[in-house]
Every structure is written in C-alpha cells, then in structure tokens.
C-alpha positions, 0 to 999 in steps of 0.5 A, a space after each residue: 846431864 847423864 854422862 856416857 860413864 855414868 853407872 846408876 850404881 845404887 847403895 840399894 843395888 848393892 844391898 839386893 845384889 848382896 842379898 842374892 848372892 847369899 841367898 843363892 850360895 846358901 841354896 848351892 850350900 844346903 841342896 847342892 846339885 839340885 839348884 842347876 837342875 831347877 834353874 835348867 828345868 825353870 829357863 825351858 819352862 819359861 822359854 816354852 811359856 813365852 813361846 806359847 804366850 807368843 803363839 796365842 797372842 800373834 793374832 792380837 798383835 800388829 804384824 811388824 810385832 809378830 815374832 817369825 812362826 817358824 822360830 815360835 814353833 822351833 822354841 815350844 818343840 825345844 823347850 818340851 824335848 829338851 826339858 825333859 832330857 835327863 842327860 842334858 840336864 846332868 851334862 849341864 850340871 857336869 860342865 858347871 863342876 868342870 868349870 869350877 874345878 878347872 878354874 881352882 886347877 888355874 888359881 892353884 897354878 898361879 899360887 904356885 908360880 908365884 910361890 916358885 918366883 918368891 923362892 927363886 929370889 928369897 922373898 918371905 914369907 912365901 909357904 902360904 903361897 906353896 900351901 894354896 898351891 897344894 889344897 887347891 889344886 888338889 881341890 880341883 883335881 879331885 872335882 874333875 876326877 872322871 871316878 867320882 861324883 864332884 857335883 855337891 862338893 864343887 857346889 858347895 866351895 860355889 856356894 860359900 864363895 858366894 856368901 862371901 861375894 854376898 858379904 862384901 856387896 852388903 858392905 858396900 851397901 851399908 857404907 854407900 853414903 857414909 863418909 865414916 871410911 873417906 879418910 881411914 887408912 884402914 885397908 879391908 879385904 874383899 871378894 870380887 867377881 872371878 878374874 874371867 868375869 872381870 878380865 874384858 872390863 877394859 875393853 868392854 868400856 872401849 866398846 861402849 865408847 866407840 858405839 856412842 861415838 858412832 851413834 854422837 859424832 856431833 859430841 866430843 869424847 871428853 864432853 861425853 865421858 869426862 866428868 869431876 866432883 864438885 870441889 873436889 881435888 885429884 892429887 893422884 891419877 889412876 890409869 887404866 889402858 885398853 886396846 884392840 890390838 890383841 887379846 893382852 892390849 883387850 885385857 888392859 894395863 895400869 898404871 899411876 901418875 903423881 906430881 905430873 910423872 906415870 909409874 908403871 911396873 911391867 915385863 919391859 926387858 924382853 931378854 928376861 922374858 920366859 914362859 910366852 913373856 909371862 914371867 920376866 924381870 920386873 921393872 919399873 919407869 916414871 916418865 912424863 906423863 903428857 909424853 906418855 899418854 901421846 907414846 901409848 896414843 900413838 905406838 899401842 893405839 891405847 885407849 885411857 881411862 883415868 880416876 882421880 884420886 883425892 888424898 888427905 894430907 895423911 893418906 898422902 903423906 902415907 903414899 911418899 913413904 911407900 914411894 921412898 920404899 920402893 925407891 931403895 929397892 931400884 937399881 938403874 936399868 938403861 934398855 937400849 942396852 938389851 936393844 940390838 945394835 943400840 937401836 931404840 927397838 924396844 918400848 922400853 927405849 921409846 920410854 926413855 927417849 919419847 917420854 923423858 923415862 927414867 928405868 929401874 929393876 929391883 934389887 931385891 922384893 916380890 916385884 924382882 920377878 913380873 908375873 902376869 897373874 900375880 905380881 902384875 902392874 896392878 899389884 905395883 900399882 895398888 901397894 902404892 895407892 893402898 896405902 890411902 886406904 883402897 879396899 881392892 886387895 882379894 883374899 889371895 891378893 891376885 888383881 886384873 885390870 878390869 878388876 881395878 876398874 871395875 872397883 874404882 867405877 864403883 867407888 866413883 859412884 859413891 858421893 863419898 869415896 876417894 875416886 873424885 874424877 874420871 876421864 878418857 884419853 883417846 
C-alpha cells in the first residue's frame, strides 16, 4: 500500500534529471543569455497555443469544461503583446543575473562570517574560508554592477553549477541499486539544489501531512506516514523538526538519537546571542529522548520526522570514536545560571529539568561558536552520522535542514542505502 511519505523516486529519474541538468548547464555555458530569452519567447508561445487551442475548441467541449472567455481572450492578448516586448524579455534576463548574483553576495557573507568566527576562537585551517569570501563575493559584486553587461558571465558559473548538479544526480542514478556503497565509510561530495530552494523542505512536508490529515481523518498519522524496511535495524535516529510558528520553526532543526539519548547543538544561551541571535556560543545537550519529543510536542507545537539509520558493526563503531571526540572537547554548562532569578525561563532549562538534560559549551573547535548558515545543528549532526559514511557533505560544507531531509528521503527510496525507516511524531 502507497504511504503518504512514499516519493516514486526512481534511479531512471535520477539518471533524466541528471541528463537535463547537464544539458541545460551546457546551453547556459555555450550560449549564455540566449537560453532565457528562448525560454521567455517559448512559455508565450505556448501560453498563446494553448489559449488559441482553448478558444477553438470551447464549442466541442461540455460547458462545465469550458474555460471563462474572458480569461482565453486576456491570455491570446498577453501572450501576443508581451512576447514581443524586448524590454520585458531583457528585464527578464537582468532579474535572473541579479538573483545569482545576490545569491554569490549571500554565499560569500557566510564564508566569510565563518571565516571571522574560526579566527576569533584559533580554529585552522580557516584561509579558504576568508579566500571563498573574497573571489565570490567579488564575483557577485561584479555581476550586480549597473556598469557593465553580467549576463554571459553569471550565466555561464549557472551553467557549470549545473553540470555539477547534473553529475551528482547521474551518480545517484547509476548507484540506485547498488549495494557496492551500503557499508563503505567512504564520504563523497556533492551538489545539492541552492539552500533557497531547500530551505521550506520541512514545512512543506508538514503541509502535505496536515492536507492528508483533513482529507483521512478516519487514518491515524503513523498508519499513513510510518513505514520500516523488511528486516531492517535502525541503530540511530535522525530527527528533523519543523513548525509553523515562525518563519525559523518553518525552516526546521535537527538533531540525533542514539541508545535512547537526543544530541542536538544550538544557540541555547541567549546571553551569547549576537546578530538577531544568529551567532551564539554553541552548545550542545543529550537528554531523554521520549522526554524530549513530548518538550518539543508541547512548548515549540514541533512536528518530527524521524529516519532510521542501520549501522554496521564499523560504521558504528566509527560514530562512538567521533562521540568520544566531541566528549573531550565539553565543558558542563548549567542554564538556569544564565536564567533571571533562577527561574527555568529558558528552553535550555526545560532541557535540563523536563527532559533529564545534561548541557555542555566547547572548549574548544569549530562548534565554539553557533552560526546559523554554517556551523549549524545540521553540521554537529552530520560530522556524527558522517562518519557511516553519508554523502550529504556540499563542496563548501554549508547544510539546511530541508537539505538533510530532502537527502535522507531520498536515500530511503533506494532498496539499498543506510535510511531504513521513517517516522512521524506529532
């Protein structure tokens, strides 16, 4: 039976998705500036095919079939004004280099952010974090300088970021149903879709589920959502959150459970915090991981989506060394400290005294420091489960939630990967 968290995803998808990837980076490679002028003169043509198509054939179709007039007539006079109006088509093509460039500007403000914390703490290796900054962000200033025609150049980084994109995809495809890579510990980069695209993943889900649940109330959510691998084991937990609270609970958090105790790293102090609480001493707590689900249930009114991770007795092993890692590196942190009058105000607090928490800061490392863009809970969390050997890890190591989730949905749909088993805690 199909399950609401079923995706059809395909090793043949992957493989086509692959192939069009390429194709198109090679078109924005090869002919710049041209490629969205074609696709702007192609989406008019056919909204005007279409509109013509509706308009001859309303008299062969049922009436309640029949599109209004009135809109038929509004698209065949759009689609002949506007597909022919040069300065919509080059305002067209301006707003996609502005959007890439502003978007190199973003990447190049968190390289760079980063590149500022590590030094503030005397993390190295850090210069390839300051010369990111730089290139790209001289990149993107150049792209969104009024002087100049950008177009062919920002097109042409689109156009290589897609072959890349395009690259990762066919991998995916060709190793679908291979069970060469189950138990290699082995990681390998990749490209995933920009972290705008990804961000919504989590609360897009929880919009998915909430429609099904209106349109199913006679199904219970776990009966709908919940689904195992035949024979399969999880022997570690990856938990993703999302709410619809704000903007932040939308894009999601996550975290990890093993032998029955959540990890999570976050900006938990709010003395630290600093730039609209995006930057904060990084701490990390393991508390009880029934506790914690009914905390985040019943103070944040977080949804949870959980994927089961099966582990080799290596892959295993290699996650405790990493655990005994980061364990030297803690210092014990009691949060009602930080509270007014020692009042249990903070989430941090409820951790300690609802869900049987224990807190730490670093003493010392990259995760010293929290940065929302870069060393976020996703990377705590994916230097853990990494070590089984997850592809997730970008070219520049900057990871969302809706990133994570969107890969480990994925990787569920293979009959072979690590994800045996996902779940839903609402």
């Amino acid at each position: 039976m199909k399950k609401l968290s079923d995706l059809g995803h395909t090793g043949k998808q992957a493989l086509l998705s692959g192939l069009v990837f390429m194709t198109l980076g090679l078109l924005f490679i090869l002919y710049g500036h041209q490629i969205p002028r074609l696709g702007y003169q192609l989406f008019f043509a056919y909204l005007f095919i279409t509109a013509l198509w509706q308009l001859i054939s309303r008299w062969f179709r049922r009436k309640d079939l029949r599109e209004n007039l009135l809109i038929t007539l509004a698209k065949l006079l759009l689609s002949s004004l506007l597909a022919n109006a040069i300065w919509i088509e080059n305002t067209a093509v301006y707003l996609l280099t502005a959007a890439i460039a502003i978007y190199l500007l973003f990447i190049a403000f968190v390289h760079l952010v980063t590149w500022f914390l590590y030094r503030q703490n005397g993390i190295r290796p850090r210069f390839h974090y300051l010369l990111d900054g730089l290139w790209i962000g001289g990149f993107g200033l150049y792209s969104i300088s009024p002087f100049h025609d950008a177009a062919n150049f920002e097109l042409f980084l689109l156009g290589w970021y897609l072959m890349a994109l395009g690259l990762t995809r066919l991998r995916d495809g060709f190793f679908f149903s291979s069970q060469d890579r189950v138990n290699s510990l082995k990681r390998r980069m990749r490209v995933s879709l920009p972290i705008v695209l990804t961000a919504l993943i989590p609360a897009k889900t929880l919009q998915k589920v909430n429609a099904y649940l209106q349109e199913h109330d006679q199904e219970s959510l776990a009966q709908a959502y919940n689904q195992t691998k035949e024979g399969a084991e999880a022997k570690l937990e990856i938990f993703v959150h999302t709410a619809q609270t704000s903007l932040f609970s939308a894009i999601g958090h996550v975290d990890i459970c093993y032998q029955g105790r959540v990890i999570s790293y976050g900006n938990y102090d709010p003395t630290s915090e600093k730039f609209f609480g995006m930057v904060g001493d990084g701490v990390l707590y393991s508390c009880d991981r029934e506790s914690y689900i009914e905390l985040c249930q019943r103070e944040d009114q977080k949804t949870l989506f959980g994927y089961g991770i099966s582990l080799t007795p290596d892959q295993e092993a290699a996650v405790q060394e990493k655990l005994a890692a980061i364990k030297d590196l803690l210092l014990p942190w009691d949060p009602t400290q930080a509270d007014q009058s020692g009042t249990e105000t903070s989430y941090a607090s409820k951790i300690k005294t609802q869900a049987d928490g224990e807190l730490f800061k670093f003493k010392g490392s990259k995760f010293k420091s929290y940065f929302v863009l870069s060393t976020n809970c996703v990377l705590l969390a994916d230097s853990i489960v990494g070590q089984a050997g997850t592809d997730i890890l970008s070219p520049k190591g900057f990871i969302a939630p809706g990133t994570y989730q969107a890969y480990l949905d994925a990787q569920y749909e293979r009959p072979y990967s690590l994800v045996v088993s996902k779940k839903i805690y609402q």
